[in-house]
Each structure stands twice: as C-alpha cells, then as structure tokens.
C-alpha positions in Angstrom: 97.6 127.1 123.8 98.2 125.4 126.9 99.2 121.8 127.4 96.2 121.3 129.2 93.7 122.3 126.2 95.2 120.5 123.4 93.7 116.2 123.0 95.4 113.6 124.3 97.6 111.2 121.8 97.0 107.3 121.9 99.0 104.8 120.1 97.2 101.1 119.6 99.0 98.1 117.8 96.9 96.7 115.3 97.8 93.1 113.5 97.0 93.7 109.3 95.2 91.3 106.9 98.6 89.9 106.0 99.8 89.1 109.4 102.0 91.9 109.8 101.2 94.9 112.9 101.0 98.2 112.7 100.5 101.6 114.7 97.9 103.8 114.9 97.9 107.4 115.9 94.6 108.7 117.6 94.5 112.7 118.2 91.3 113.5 120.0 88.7 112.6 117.4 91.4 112.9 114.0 92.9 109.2 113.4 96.1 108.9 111.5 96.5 105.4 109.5 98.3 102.7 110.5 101.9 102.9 109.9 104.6 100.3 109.3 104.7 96.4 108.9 106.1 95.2 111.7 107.0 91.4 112.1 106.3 91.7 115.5 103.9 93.3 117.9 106.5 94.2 120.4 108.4 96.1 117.4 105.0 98.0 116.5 104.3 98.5 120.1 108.2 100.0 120.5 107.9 102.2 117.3 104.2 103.4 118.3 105.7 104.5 121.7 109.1 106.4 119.8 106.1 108.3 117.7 104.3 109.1 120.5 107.3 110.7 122.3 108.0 112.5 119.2 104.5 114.0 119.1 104.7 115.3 122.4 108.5 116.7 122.8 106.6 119.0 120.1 104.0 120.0 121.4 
C-alpha cells in the first residue's frame, strides 16, 4: 500500500473533566482515546506531536 492510500493521522489536545489535557489520535474515520493527563496543554500538545511522528516513521 502506498503512502498516498492510507488516511491521514490528526492529533487534537483536549482539556478533561478534571482540568487535566490530553491527546487524541484520529485515523481516517477510527478514533483512538485520549491519552495522558497532562498539566499543561503545551505538554499534551508536545506529546500528541512525538506520537504522531511515531505513527508515521512506521508507516
């Protein structure tokens, strides 16, 4: 499968119930739940971005 074929990965920062943020992994239409509990948004935002990379080294 080509890179071309295969969805697109978004990351958006999402602030919890409890006032923590998290990350959430979007795949074309398959969402992954939010991961972590960040204390800030900029530390959700940089961990979102270090998955993200992850993902697509692999692909």
């Amino acid at each position: 499968m080509s890179n071309d074929s295969k969805p697109e990965i978004q990351v958006t920062i999402e602030k919890l119930r409890n006032g923590r943020w998290a990350f959430v992994l979007k795949r074309g239409t398959v969402v992954y739940p939010a991961h972590g509990q960040f204390t800030s948004q900029l530390a959700a935002h940089a961990a979102g971005q270090a998955a993200l990379k992850a993902l697509e080294n692999n692909r």
